[in-house]
C-alpha positions in Angstrom: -11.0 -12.9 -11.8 -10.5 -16.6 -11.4 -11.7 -17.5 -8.0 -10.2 -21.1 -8.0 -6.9 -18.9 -7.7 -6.4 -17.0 -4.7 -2.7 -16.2 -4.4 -1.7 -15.4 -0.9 -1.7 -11.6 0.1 1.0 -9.4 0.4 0.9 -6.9 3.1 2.5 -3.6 3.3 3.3 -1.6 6.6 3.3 2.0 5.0 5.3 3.8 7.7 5.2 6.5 5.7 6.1 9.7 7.4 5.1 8.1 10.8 9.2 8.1 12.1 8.6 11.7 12.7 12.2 12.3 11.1 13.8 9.9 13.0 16.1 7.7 11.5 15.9 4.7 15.1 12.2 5.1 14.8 12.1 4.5 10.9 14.2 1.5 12.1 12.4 0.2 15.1 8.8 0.1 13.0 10.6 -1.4 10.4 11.3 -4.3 13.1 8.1 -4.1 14.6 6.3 -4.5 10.8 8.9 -7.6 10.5 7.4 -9.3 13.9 3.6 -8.4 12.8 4.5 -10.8 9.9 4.1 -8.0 6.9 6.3 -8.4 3.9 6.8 -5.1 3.1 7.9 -2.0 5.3 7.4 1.0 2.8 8.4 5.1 3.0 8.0 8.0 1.1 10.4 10.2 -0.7 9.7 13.6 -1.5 11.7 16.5 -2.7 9.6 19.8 -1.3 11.0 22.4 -3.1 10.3 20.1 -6.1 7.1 19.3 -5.3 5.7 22.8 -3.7 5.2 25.9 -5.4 7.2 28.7 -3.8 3.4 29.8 -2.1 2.7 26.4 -0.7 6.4 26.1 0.9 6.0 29.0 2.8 2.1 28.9 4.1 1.6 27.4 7.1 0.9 23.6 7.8 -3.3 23.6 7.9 -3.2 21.8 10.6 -0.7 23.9 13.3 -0.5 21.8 16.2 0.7 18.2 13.8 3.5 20.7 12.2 7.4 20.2 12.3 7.7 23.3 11.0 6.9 27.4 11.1 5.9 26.4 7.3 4.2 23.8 5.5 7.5 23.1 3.3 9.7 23.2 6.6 7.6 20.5 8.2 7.8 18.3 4.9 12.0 18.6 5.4 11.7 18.0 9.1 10.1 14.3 7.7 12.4 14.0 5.1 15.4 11.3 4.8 17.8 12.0 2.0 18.9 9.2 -0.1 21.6 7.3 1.8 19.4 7.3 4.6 16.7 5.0 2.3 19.6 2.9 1.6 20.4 2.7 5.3 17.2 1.6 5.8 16.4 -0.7 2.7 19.7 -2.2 4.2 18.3 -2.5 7.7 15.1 -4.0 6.1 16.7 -6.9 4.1 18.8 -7.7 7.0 15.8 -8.3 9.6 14.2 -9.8 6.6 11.5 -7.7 5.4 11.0 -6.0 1.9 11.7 -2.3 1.7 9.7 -0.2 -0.7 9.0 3.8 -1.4 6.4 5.7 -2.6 8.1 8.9 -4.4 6.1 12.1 -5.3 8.7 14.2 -7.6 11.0 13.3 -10.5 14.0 13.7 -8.2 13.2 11.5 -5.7 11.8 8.7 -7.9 15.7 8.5 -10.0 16.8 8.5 -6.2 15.2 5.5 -5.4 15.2 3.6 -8.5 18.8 3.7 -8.1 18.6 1.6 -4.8 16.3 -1.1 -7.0 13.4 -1.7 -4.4 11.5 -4.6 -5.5 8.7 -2.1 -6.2 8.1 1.6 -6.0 4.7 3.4 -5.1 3.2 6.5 -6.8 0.7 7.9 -4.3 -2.7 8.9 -5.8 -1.5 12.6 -5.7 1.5 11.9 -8.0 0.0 9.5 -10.7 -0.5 12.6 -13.1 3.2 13.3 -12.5 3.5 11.6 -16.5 7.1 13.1 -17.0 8.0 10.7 -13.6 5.8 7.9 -14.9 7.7 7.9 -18.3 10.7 8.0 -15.8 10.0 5.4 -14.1 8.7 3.1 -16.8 11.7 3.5 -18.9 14.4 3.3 -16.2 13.7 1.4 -13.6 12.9 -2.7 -13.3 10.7 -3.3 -10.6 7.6 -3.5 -10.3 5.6 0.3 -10.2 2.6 0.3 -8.0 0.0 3.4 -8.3 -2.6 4.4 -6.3 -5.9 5.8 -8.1 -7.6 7.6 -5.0 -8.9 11.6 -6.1 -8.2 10.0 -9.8 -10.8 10.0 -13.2 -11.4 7.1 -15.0 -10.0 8.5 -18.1 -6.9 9.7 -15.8 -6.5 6.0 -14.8 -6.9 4.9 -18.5 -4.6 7.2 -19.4 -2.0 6.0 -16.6 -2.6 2.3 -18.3 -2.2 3.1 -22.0 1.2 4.8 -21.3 2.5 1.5 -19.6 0.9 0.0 -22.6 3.0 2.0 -25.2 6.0 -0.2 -24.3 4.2 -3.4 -23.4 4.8 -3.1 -19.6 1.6 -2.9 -18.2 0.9 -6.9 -17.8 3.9 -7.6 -16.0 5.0 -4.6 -13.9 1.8 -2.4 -13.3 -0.2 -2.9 -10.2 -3.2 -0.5 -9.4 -4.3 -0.1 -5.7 -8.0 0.5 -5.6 -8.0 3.6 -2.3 -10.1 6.6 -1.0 -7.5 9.7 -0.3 -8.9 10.5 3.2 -7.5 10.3 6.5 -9.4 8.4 8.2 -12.2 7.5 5.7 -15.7 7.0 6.7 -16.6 3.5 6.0 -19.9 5.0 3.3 -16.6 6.3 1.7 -14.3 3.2 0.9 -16.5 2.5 -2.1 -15.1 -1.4 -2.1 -16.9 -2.3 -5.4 -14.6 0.0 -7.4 -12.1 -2.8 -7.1 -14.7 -4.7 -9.1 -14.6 -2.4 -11.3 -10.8 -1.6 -11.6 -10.8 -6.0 -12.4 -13.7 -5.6 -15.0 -12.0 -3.0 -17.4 -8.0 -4.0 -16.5 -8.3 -7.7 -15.4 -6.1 -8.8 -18.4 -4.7 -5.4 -19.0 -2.2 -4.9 -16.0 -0.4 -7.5 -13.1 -2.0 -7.0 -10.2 -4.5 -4.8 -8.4 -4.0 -3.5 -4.6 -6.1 -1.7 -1.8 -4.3 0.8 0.2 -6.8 1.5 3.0 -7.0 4.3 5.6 -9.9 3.5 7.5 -10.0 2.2 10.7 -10.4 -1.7 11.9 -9.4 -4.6 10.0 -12.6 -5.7 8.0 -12.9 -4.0 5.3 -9.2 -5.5 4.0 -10.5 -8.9 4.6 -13.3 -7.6 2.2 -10.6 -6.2 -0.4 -9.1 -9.4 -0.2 -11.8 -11.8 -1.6 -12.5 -8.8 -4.3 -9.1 -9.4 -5.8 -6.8 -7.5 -4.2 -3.1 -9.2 -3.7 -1.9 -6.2 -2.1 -3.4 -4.7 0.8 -1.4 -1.6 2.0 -2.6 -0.1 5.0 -0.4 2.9 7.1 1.4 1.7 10.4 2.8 3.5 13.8 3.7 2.4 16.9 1.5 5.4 18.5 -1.4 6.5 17.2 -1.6 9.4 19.3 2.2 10.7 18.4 2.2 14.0 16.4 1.1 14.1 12.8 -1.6 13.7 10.2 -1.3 10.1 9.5 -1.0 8.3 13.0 -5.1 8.8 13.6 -5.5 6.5 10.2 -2.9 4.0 10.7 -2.9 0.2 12.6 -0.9 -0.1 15.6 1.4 -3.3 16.2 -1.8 -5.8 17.7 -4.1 -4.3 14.6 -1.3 -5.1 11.9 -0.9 -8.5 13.7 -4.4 -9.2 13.8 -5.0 -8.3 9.9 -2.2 -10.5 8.6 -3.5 -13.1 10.7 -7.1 -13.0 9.5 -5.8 -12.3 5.7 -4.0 -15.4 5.8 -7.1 -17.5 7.5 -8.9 -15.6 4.5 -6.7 -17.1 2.1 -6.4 -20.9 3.0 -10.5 -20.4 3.4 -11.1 -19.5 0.0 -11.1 -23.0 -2.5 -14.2 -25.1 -3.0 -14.6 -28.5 -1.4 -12.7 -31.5 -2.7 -15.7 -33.7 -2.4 -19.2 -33.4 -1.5 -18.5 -34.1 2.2 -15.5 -33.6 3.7 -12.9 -36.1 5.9 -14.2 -33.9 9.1 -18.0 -34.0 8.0 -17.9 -37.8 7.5 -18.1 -38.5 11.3 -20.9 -36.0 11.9 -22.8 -37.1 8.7 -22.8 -40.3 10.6 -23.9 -39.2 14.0 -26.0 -36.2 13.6 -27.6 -36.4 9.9 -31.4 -38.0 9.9 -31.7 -40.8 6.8 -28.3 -40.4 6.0 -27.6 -43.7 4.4 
């Protein structure tokens, strides 16, 4: 990594499933996300009877009381938008000026959203084996395609890597997001030096590298950050007590604030000196250093 070259971070309010199905509260996070200063608002897209065997769609959600549903697969189409309801919202996004971007989980629903071109799309950690989408989405789509390695081997991420590779793609489009899959993860659990790792073996082998986050507080971004990750994604509600799995590990609006704030602090504080002592050192030199000459 070449610490005289921090680029400035790029943060990602993943919304997620956190609208609760509602297309106005998909909208007003979206403009909440806008006045915390992210650049990104992102979603997911998923097509459940793609994506569930016919025994998983019927069971019951595991946890009862955050269900939309009397089954697992009819609380993940309660959440659900269908596709011109992205493109509603992609629309709504560029207008209030804020990226829009998607994480997809099936085959289906990544050609959905390639067709809207987002700037980038996400593969979440529990798609990134999905290889028949990854050729997908390497072969016809443009963007950039960001993938989380959380619950992933190493030779499942090398894998991942050499199949960008194939086509010479990985340098310029492929961005890996170092991340734990729990919600919330204990602290012990983030394991922040894998991004170290991630840089050691990839560093001239993909774009980018990420940190999609889903612990609680602020600090442990700031952390990523100076490790070498450009993209810090961390999920975002209005409420973290509204009903669902994903609230408890997400920031409200003054903890989204308050992490771009501090990431772009983090940013203009990371260069060396210009000179040995600085325009705002001279004065104190003067008064305050003994035999200073």
């Amino acid at each position: 990594m070449n610490y005289l070259n921090y680029q400035p971070p790029k943060i990602v309010a993943e919304i997620g499933c956190n609208h609760m199905g509602n297309l106005d509260i998909a909208k007003e996070l979206i403009g909440l996300a806008k006045d915390c200063k992210a650049d990104y608002a992102k979603f997911q897209k998923r097509n459940p009877k793609e994506l569930l065997t016919k025994e998983q769609f019927i069971k019951p959600h595991p946890v009862p009381y955050q269900s939309y549903g009397a089954t697992y697969g009819e609380h993940r189409e309660a959440l659900e938008f269908n596709i011109d309801q992205h493109k509603e919202l992609k629309q709504f996004s560029e207008n209030l000026g804020i990226g829009y971007a998607c994480s997809v989980w099936d085959l289906t629903s990544a050609q959905e959203i390639a067709a809207l071109n987002p700037d980038f799309i996400k593969v979440p950690a529990a798609s990134n084996c999905n290889f028949e989408m990854l050729l997908y989405l390497r072969d016809y789509y443009d963007g950039d395609i960001h993938i989380s390695v959380g619950m992933t081997t190493w030779e499942e991420i090398e894998t991942i890597v050499t199949l960008f590779e194939e086509t010479n793609q990985a340098q310029n489009r492929l961005i890996l997001y170092s991340c734990t899959s729990g919600y919330p993860v204990d602290f012990q659990d983030i394991c922040l030096l894998e991004l170290r790792k991630l840089y050691f073996h990839f560093e001239h082998r993909i774009k980018e590298f990420g940190f999609s986050g889903h612990h609680l507080g602020i600090a442990i971004d700031v952390a990523a950050y100076t490790l070498g990750a450009k993209w810090i994604e961390r999920h975002f509600t209005k409420d973290r007590t509204w009903k669902g799995t994903d609230h408890a590990a997400s920031l409200e609006v003054p903890g989204l604030q308050k992490l771009v704030r501090d990431l772009h602090h983090t940013c203009v504080a990371l260069h060396f000196k210009s000179e040995d002592i600085l325009d705002v050192e001279k004065i104190q030199r003067t008064k305050l250093k003994s035999h200073a000459h």
